[in-house]
C-alpha positions in Angstrom: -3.6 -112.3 70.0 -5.1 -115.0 71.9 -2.8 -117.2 74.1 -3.4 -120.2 71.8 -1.9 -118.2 68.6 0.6 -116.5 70.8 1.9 -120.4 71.7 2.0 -121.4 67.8 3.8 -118.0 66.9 6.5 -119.0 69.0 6.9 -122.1 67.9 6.8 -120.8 64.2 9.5 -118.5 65.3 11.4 -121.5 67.0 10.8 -122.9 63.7 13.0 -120.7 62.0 15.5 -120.6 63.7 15.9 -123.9 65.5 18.4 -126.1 63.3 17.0 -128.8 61.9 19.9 -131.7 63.4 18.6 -132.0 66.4 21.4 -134.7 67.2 23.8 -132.2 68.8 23.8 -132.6 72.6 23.2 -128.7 72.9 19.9 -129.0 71.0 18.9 -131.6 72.2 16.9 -129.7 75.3 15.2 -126.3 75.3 15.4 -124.4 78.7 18.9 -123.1 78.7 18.4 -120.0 81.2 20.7 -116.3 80.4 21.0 -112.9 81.5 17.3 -111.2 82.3 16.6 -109.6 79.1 16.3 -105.8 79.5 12.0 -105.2 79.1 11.7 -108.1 81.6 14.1 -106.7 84.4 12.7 -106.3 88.1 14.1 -105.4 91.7 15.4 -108.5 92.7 16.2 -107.5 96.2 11.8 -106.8 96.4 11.3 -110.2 95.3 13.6 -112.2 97.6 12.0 -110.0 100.5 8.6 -111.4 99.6 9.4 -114.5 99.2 11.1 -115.0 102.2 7.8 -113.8 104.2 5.7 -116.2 101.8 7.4 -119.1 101.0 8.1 -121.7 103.9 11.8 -122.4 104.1 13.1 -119.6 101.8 16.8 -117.8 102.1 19.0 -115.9 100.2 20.8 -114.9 98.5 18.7 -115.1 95.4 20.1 -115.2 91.7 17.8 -114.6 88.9 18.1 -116.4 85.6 15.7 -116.0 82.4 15.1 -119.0 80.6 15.7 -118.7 76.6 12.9 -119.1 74.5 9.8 -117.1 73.1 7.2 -117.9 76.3 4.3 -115.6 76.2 4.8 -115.5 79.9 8.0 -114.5 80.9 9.9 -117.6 83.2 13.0 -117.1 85.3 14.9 -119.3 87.6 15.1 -118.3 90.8 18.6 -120.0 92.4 19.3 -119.8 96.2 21.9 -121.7 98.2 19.5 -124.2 99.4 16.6 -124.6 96.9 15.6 -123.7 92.9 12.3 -122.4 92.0 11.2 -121.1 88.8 8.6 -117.8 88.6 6.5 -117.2 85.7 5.0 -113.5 85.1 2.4 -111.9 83.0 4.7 -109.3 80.8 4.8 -105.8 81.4 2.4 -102.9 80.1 -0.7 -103.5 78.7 -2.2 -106.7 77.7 -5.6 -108.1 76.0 -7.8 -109.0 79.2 -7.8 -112.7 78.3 -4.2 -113.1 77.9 -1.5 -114.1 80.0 -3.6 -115.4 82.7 -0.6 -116.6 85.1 -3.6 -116.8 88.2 -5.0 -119.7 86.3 -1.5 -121.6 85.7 -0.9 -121.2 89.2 -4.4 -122.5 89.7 -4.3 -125.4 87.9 -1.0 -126.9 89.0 -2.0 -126.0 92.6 -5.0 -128.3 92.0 -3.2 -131.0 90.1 0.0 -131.2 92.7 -2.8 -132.9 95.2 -3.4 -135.8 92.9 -1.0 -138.6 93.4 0.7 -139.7 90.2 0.2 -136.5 88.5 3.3 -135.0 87.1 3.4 -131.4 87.7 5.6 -129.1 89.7 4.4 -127.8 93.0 2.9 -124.3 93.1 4.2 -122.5 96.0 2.8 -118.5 96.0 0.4 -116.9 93.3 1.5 -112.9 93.4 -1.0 -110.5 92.6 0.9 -107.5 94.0 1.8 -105.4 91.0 4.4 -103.5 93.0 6.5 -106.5 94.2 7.8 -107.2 90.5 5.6 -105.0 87.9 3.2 -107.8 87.3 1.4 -110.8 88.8 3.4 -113.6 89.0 3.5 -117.6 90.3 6.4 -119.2 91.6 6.7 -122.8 91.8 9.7 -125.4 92.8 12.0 -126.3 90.3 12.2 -129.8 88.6 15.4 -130.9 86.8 14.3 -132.4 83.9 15.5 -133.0 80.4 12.8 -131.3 77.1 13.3 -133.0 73.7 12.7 -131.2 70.8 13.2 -133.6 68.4 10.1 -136.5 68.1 12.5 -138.8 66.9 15.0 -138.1 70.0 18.0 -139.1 68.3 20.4 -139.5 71.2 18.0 -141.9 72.8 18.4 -145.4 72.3 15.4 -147.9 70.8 14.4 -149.3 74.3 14.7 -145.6 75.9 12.6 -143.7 73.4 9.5 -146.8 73.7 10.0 -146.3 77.6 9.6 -142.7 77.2 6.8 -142.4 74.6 5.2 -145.0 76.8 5.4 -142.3 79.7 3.9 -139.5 77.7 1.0 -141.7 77.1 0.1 -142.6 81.1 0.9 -139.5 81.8 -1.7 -138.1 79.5 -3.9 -140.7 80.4 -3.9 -140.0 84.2 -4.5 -136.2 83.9 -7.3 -136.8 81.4 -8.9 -139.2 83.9 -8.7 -136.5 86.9 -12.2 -135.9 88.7 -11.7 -132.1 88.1 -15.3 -131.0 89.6 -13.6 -133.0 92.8 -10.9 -130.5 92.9 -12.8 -127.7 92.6 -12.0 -127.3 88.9 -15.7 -127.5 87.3 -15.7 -123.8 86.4 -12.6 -124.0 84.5 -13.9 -124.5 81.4 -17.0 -125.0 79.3 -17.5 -128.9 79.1 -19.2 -129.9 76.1 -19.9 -129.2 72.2 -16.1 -129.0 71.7 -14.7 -129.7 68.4 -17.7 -128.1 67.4 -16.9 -125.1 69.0 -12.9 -125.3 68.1 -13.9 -125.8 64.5 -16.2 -122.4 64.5 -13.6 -120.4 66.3 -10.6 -121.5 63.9 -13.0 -121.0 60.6 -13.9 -117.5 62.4 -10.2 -116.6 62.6 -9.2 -118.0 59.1 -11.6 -116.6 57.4 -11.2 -112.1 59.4 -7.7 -113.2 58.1 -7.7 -114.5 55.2 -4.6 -113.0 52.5 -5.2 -115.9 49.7 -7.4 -118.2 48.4 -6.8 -121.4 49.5 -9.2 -123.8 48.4 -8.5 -126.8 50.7 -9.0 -124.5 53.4 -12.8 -123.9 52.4 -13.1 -127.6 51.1 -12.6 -128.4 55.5 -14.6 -125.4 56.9 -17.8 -127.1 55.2 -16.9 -130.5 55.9 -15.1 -130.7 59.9 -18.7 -129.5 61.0 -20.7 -132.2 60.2 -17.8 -135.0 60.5 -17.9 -134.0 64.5 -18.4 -137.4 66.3 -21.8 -137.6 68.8 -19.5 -138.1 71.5 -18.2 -134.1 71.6 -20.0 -133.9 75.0 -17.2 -136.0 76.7 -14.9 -133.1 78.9 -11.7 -133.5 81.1 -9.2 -131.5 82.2 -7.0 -130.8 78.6 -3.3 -128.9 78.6 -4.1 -127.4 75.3 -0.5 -128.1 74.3 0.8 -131.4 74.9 4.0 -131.9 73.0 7.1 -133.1 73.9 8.7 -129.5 74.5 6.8 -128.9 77.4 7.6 -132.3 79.0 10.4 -132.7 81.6 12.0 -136.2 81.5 14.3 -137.4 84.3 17.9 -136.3 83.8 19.1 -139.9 83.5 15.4 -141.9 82.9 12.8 -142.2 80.3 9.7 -140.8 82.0 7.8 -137.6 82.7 8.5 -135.9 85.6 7.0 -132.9 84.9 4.6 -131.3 82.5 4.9 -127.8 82.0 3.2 -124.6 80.2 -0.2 -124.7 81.3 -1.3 -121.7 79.8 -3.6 -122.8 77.2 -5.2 -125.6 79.8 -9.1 -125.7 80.3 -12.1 -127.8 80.4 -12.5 -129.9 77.0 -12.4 -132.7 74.6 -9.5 -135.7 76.0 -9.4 -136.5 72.4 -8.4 -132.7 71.1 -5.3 -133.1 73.6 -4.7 -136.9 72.3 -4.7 -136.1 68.8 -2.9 -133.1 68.8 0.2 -134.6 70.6 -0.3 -137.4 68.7 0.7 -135.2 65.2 4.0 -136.2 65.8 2.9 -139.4 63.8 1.1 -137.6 60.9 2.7 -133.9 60.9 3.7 -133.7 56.9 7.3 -132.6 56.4 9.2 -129.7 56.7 6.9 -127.7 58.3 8.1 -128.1 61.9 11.1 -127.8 63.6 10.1 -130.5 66.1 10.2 -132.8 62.4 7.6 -135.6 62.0 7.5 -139.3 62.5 5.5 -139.4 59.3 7.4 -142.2 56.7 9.6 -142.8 59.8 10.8 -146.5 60.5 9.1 -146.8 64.0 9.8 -150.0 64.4 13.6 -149.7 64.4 13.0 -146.6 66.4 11.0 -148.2 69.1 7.7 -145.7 69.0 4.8 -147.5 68.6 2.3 -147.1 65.7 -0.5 -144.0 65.9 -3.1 -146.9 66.0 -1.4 -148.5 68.7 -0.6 -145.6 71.0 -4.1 -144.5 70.5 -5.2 -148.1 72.0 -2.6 -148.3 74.8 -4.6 -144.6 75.6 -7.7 -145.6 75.2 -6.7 -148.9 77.7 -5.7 -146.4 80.1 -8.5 -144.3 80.6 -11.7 -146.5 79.6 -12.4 -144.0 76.8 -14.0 -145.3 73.4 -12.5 -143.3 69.6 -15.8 -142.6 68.6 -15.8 -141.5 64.6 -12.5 -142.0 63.0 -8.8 -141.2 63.0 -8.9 -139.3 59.7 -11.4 -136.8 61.2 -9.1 -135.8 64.5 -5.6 -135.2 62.0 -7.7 -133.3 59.4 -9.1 -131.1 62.3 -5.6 -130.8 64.0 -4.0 -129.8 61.0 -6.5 -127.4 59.9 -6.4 -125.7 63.5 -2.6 -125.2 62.7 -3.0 -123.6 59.1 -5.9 -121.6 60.8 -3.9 -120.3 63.6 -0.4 -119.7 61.4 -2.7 -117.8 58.5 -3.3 -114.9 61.7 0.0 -115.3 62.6 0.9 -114.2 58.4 -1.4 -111.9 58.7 -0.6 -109.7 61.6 3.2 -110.2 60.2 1.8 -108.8 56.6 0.4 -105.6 58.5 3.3 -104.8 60.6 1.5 -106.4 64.0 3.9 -109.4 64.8 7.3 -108.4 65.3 9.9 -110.9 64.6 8.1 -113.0 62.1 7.7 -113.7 58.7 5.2 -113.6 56.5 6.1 -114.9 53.3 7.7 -118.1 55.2 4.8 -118.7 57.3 2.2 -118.2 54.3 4.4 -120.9 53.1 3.6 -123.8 55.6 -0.5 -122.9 55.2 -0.7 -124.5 51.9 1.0 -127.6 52.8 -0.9 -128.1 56.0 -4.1 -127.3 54.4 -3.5 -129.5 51.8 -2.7 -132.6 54.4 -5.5 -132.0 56.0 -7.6 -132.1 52.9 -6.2 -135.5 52.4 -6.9 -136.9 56.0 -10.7 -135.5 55.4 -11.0 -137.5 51.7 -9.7 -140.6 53.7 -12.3 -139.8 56.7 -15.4 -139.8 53.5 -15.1 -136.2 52.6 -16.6 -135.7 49.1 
């Protein structure tokens, strides 16, 4: 399972079992931390030692904390009388050699903690000691932070959530106008070509995993390749999953202090990372936990319009929307049916504990049929 379909099974499983009222103070923020679960136990006493011989200013004692949640990589917090940090691990046993790649978390936030005004925890030791925990592991410092789940953020008044939304958007904006070959980041990736690239992976995966006809879903695989705008060659540093849920707002102020889960990060299109935090606006409904802004009255919510948070980007960081909006939601939407049809499929042949099939088959349709919509609008025949 690549680490991009292992980040949408998760949140298909959060999905399911996330209420949908969001207003309760309690759900309001993912990263309540528990007991370490059982498969992800490790000698504590080991880790302290290392740390205190690696980490400038470390003492014990040391209590370890999971967070809740389904990450892919396994995150703890790691309390001491003086300090908080959090570690993040590849899991035990055996993985697919792509997965899981903690070393290039650790090296991208190591990278990004140098540039003033970007928002990301500081990286303190990368690990690659299997007999210190079981597996490689990062540890970086904590940040206290608030994550909202909900796009509408409820609990947030109408001047907040415009503040905050507003924050998303520089915050986007600065990392996507990072000199990354100046920080030593031009292998990170393959700049270039990259919706066309995205577009032949995700037809590739749909198709080996196909369980039903779905005729939207072929309608887009022989459109999205020729709708690809001449500009594909632009590349930045991307996050892969920029969302709300893996942004850290102040405890008590509307603004990023911290974005999180760089796992599926890499060299690519600013406009794949734009438009697929920006389906918030045109998500349809009911097939997200994190619910949709779609038919929403933004105006008495204080969020901006699509349109006008694209601009207030595009202000930001000197970059032109080539092609149209239509194209980017049809693509995002078909990216998501793509990935959730593997994610059906695997759960159909016994491969993805936990999930289920016949309700994941369920959001395909609807997704595909949304993006179908976008792609008639964007002069798809």
């Amino acid at each position: 399972m690549s680490d991009i379909t292992t980040s949408t099974a998760r949140d298909s499983e959060r999905a399911r079992h996330t209420p949908s009222d969001q207003s309760n103070e309690a759900r309001r923020y993912i990263g309540e931390t528990g007991l370490v679960r059982d498969g992800d136990r490790f000698d504590e006493k080991r880790l302290a030692g290392y740390l205190h011989d690696t980490v400038p200013g470390f003492k014990g004692p040391l209590v370890v904390r999971q967070f809740e949640g389904g990450q892919s990589n396994p995150t703890f917090l790691l309390d001491t009388p003086d300090a908080k940090y959090v570690l993040r691990r590849k899991p035990a046993g055996t993985l697919l050699k792509s997965a899981h790649a903690v070393d290039r978390e650790f090296r991208i936030i190591r990278a990004l903690s140098s540039v003033d005004g970007i928002a990301v925890p500081e990286a303190l030791v990368l690990c690659s000691d299997d007999s210190v925990i079981g597996s490689m592991f990062y540890v970086m410092r904590y940040v206290p932070g608030r994550i909202f789940w909900n796009c509408q953020m409820p609990d947030l008044n109408r001047e907040e959530r415009a503040a905050l939304y507003d924050s998303a958007n520089e915050t986007l904006a600065r990392l996507h106008t990072v000199d990354y070959a100046a920080l030593g980041l031009a292998d990170y990736g393959r700049p270039g070509n990259y919706f066309s690239r995205q577009i032949s992976r995700w037809s590739r995966q749909y198709e080996s995993s196909r369980t039903e006809d779905i005729p939207e879903m072929d309608r887009l695989m022989a459109w999205l390749p020729g709708a690809v705008s001449a500009d594909d060659d632009l590349s930045c540093i991307t996050h892969g999953d920029y969302s709300f849920h893996n942004l850290l707002v102040h405890p008590t102020e509307p603004r990023v202090v911290a974005v999180v889960d760089w796992e599926l990060s890499t060299i690519g299109h600013p406009l794949g990372d734009l438009m697929y935090h920006t389906m918030e606006w045109y998500r349809p409904a009911g097939v997200d936990a994190r619910g949709t802004l779609n038919g929403a009255d933004l105006t008495a919510l204080g969020i901006p319009s699509l349109e006008r948070y694209v601009a207030r980007y595009c202000e930001r960081t000197g970059f032109t929307l080539s092609g149209n909006l239509d194209f980017y939601r049809a693509y995002n939407l078909f990216r998501v049916a793509a990935i959730l049809q593997g994610v059906a499929q695997r759960s159909m042949n016994g491969n993805a504990a936990s999930a289920n099939a016949d309700e994941i088959t369920q959001l395909i349709k609807p997704l595909a049929r949304a993006a179908w919509r976008f792609a008639i609008a964007g002069g798809a025949a």
